[in-house]
C-alpha positions as CSV (number, residue, x, y, z in Angstrom):
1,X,1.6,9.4,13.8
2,X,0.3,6.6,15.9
3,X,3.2,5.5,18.8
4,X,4.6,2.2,20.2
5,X,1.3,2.9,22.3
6,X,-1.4,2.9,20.0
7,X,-1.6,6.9,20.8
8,X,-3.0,8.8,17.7
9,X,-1.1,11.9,17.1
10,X,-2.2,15.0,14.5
11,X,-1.8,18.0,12.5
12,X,-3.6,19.7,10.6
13,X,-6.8,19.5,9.1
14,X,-7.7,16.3,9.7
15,X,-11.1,15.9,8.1
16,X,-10.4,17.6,5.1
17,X,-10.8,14.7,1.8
18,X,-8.3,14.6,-0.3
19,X,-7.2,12.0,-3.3
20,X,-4.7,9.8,-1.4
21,X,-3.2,8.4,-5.3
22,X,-1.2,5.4,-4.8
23,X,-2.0,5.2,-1.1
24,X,-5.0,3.9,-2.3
25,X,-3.1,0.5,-3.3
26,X,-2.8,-0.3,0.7
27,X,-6.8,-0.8,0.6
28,X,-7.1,-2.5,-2.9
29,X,-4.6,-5.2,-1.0
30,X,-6.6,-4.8,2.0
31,X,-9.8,-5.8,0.4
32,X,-8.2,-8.2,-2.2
33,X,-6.5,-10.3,1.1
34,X,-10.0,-9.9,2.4
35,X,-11.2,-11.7,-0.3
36,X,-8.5,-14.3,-0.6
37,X,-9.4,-15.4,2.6
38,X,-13.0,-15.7,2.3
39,X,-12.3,-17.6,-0.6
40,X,-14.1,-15.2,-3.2
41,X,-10.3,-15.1,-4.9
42,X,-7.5,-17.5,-4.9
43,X,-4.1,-16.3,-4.2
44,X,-2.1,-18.6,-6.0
45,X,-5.1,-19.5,-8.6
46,X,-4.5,-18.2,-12.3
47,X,-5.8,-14.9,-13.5
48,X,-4.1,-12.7,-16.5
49,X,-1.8,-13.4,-18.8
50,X,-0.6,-17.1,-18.6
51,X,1.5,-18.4,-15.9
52,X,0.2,-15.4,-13.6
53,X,-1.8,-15.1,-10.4
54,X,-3.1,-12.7,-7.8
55,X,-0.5,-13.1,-6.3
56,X,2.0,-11.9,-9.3
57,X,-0.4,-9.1,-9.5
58,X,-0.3,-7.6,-5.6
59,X,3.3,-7.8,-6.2
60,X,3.6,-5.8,-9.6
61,X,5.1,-9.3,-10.9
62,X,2.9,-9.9,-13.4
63,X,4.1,-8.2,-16.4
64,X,1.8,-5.4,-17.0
65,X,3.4,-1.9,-17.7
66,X,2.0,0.9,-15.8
67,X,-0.6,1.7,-17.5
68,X,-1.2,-1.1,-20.3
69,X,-3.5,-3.8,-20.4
70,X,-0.7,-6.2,-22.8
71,X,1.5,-7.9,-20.8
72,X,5.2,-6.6,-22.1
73,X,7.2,-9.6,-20.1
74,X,6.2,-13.0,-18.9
75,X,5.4,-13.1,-15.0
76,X,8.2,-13.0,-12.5
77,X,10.6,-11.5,-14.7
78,X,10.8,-7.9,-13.3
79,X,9.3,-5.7,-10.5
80,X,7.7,-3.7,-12.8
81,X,4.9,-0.9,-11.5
82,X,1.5,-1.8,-12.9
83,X,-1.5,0.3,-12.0
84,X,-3.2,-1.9,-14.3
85,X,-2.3,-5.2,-12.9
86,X,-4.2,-3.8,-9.2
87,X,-7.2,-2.9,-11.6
88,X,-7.3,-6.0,-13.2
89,X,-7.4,-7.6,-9.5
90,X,-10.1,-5.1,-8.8
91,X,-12.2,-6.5,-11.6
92,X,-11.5,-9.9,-10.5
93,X,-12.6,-9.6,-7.1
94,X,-15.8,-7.5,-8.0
95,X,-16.6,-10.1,-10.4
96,X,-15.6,-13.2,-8.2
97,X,-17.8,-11.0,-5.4
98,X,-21.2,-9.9,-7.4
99,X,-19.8,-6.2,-6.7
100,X,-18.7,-3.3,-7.8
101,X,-15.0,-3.3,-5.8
102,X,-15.7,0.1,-5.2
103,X,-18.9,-1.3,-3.0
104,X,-16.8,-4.4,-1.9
105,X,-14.1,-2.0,-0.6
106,X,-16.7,-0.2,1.6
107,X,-18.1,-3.0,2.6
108,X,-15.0,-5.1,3.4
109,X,-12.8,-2.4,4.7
110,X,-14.8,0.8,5.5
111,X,-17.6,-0.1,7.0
112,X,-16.0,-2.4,9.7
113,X,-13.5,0.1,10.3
114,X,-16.0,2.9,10.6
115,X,-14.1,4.9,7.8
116,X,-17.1,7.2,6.6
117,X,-15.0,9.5,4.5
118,X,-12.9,7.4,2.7
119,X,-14.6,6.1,-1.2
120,X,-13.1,4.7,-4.1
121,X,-14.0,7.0,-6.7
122,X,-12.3,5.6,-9.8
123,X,-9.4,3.5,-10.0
124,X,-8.6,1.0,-7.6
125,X,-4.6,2.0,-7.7
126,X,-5.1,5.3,-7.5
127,X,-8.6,6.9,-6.9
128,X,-9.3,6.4,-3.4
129,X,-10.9,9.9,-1.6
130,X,-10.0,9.9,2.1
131,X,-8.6,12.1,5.3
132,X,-6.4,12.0,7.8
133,X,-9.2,10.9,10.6
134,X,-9.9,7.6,8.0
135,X,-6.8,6.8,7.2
136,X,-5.3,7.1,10.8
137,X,-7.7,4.3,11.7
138,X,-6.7,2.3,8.6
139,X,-2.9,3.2,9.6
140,X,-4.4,1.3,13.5
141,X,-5.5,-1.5,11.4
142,X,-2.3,-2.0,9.3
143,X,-0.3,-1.9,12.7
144,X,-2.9,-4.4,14.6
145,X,-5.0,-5.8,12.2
146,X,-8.7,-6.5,13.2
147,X,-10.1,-7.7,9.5
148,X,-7.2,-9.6,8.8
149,X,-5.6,-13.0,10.0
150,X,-1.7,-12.0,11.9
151,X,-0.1,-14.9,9.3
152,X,-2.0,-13.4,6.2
153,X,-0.4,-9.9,7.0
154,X,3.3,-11.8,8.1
155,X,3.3,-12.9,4.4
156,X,2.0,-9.5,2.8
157,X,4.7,-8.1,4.2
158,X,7.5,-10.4,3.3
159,X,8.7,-9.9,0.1
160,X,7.7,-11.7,-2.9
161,X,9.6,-12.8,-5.2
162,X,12.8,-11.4,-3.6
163,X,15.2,-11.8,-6.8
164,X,13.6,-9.3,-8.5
165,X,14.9,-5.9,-9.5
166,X,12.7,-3.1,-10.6
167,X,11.9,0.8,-10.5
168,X,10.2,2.7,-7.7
169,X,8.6,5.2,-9.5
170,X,10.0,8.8,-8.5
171,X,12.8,6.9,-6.6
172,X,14.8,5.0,-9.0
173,X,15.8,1.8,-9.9
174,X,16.8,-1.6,-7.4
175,X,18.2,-4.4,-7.5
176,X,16.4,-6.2,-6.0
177,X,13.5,-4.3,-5.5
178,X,11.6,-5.8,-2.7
179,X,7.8,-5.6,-2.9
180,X,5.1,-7.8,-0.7
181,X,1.2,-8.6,-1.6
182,X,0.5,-4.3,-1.8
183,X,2.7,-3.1,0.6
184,X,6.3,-1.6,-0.5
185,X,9.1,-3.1,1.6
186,X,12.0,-1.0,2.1
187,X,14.9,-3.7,2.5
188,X,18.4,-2.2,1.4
189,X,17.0,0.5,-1.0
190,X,18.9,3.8,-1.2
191,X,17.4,6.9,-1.2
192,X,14.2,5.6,0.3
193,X,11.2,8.0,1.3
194,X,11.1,6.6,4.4
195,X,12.9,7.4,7.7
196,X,17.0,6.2,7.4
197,X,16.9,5.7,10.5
198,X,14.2,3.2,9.9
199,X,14.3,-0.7,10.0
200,X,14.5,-2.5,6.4
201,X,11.3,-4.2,7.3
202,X,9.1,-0.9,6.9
203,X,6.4,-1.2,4.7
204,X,3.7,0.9,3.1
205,X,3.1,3.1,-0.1
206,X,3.5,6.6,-1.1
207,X,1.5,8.6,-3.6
208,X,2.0,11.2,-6.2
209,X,-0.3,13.6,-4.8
210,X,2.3,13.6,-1.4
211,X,0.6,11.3,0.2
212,X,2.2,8.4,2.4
213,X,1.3,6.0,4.9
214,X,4.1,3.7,6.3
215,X,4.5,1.0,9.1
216,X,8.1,0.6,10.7
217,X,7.0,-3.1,12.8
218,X,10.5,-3.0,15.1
219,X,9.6,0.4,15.7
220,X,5.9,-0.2,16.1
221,X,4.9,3.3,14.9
222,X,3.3,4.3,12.0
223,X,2.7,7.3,9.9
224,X,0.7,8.9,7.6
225,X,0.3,12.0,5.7
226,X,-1.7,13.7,3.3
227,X,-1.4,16.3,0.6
228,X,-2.5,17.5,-2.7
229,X,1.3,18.6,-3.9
230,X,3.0,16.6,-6.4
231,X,5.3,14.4,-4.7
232,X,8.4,15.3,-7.4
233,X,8.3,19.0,-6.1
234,X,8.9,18.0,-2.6
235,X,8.9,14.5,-1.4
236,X,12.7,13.4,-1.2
237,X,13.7,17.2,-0.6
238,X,11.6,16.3,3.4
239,X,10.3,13.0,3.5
240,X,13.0,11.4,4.7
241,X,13.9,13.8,7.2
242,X,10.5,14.4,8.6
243,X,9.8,10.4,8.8
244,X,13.5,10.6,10.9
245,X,11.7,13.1,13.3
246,X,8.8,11.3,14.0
247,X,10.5,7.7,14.7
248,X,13.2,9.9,17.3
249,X,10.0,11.7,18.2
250,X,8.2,7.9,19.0
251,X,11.2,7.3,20.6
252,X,11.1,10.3,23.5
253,X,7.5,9.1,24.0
254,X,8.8,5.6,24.9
């Protein structure tokens, strides 16, 4: 947990590496907003199917299933979850860059951040290695960004295309199903993994190794955790109640 202070607080291992899974989609949009602003990508500028952009693709609006590389709806239709639409922006910035987005990830996002244990080993949705001493100081960055503009995180974590309804995978289906550039927004959802007690403007990502990171801005705490037990044999059953205990535990700290 890191408090309204900027205080770092842990448990557990914290330098053991684990696969964060879908965790891992917090640095893709990291290094992809990274890139927008440098100008190696365009936000707004055409890439995919037609009619769809980067940005379409940060905010699983572009009509890629989960795991296919045909589009099954036009953009803008539906929130629907796309691992393949963040590695298709993966192989747009690395070949918009001259790298390998595994290499521009270090070098964008890593490196500055001094994050020596954290690697993209694979996928860029899903396959990023890390621990709880990296991804506390990317949870720091998230809350006070360094590498990032303040107005280019205000709009990754407004929601995008707010009419859409889609499916949080392990979670269920909303409507509407709020999503910014990367970051989930929590909004009015219903079970939710994160606190209840929480503001609607938390944002972050889960993964299906048990794996979480979140940032609750009104609060101004964030959390992270890591695992390497399936999220469906545990997640809701705690989640939500543990994330509860750390805000009211933010809160005794002042």
């Amino acid at each position: 947990m890191i408090d309204r202070h900027g205080t770092v607080h842990t448990h557990g291992d914290t330098s053991r590496t684990v696969r964060i899974a879908s965790v891992s989609k917090l640095f893709a949009a990291w290094a992809t907003m990274i890139a927008v602003e440098e100008g190696t990508a365009a936000l707004d500028g055409p890439f995919g199917q037609d009619g769809c952009t980067v940005r379409h693709l940060l905010a699983h609006a572009g009509g890629y299933s989960f795991d296919g590389i045909n589009p099954i709806t036009s953009p803008a239709r539906k929130r629907i979850y796309s691992n393949t639409g963040i590695e298709m922006l993966a192989t747009h910035v690395g070949d918009r860059s001259g790298l390998d987005f595994a290499d521009y990830l270090r070098q964008a996002v890593c490196e500055p951040l001094d994050l020596h244990n954290t690697a993209l080993e694979g996928s860029a949705a899903k396959d990023v290695v890390s621990n709880i001493h990296d991804c506390a100081r990317f949870a720091a960055e998230l809350r006070r960004p360094t590498l990032l503009a303040p107005e280019t995180v205000r709009v990754m974590t407004t929601v995008q295309f707010p009419t859409l309804e889609g499916v949080v995978p392990g979670l269920g289906r909303f409507d509407p199903c709020p999503w910014g550039l990367g970051p989930e927004i929590r909004g009015m959802k219903e079970p939710h993994w994160t606190a209840p007690s929480g503001s609607a403007a938390t944002w972050g990502h889960f993964g299906g190794t048990g794996t979480f990171l979140w940032v609750d801005p009104v609060a101004d705490v964030a959390c992270v955790m890591l695992s390497n037990r399936d999220f469906t044999e545990w997640g809701m059953e705690f989640w939500p109640s543990f994330n509860d205990a750390v805000l009211a535990e933010a809160g005794r700290r002042g």
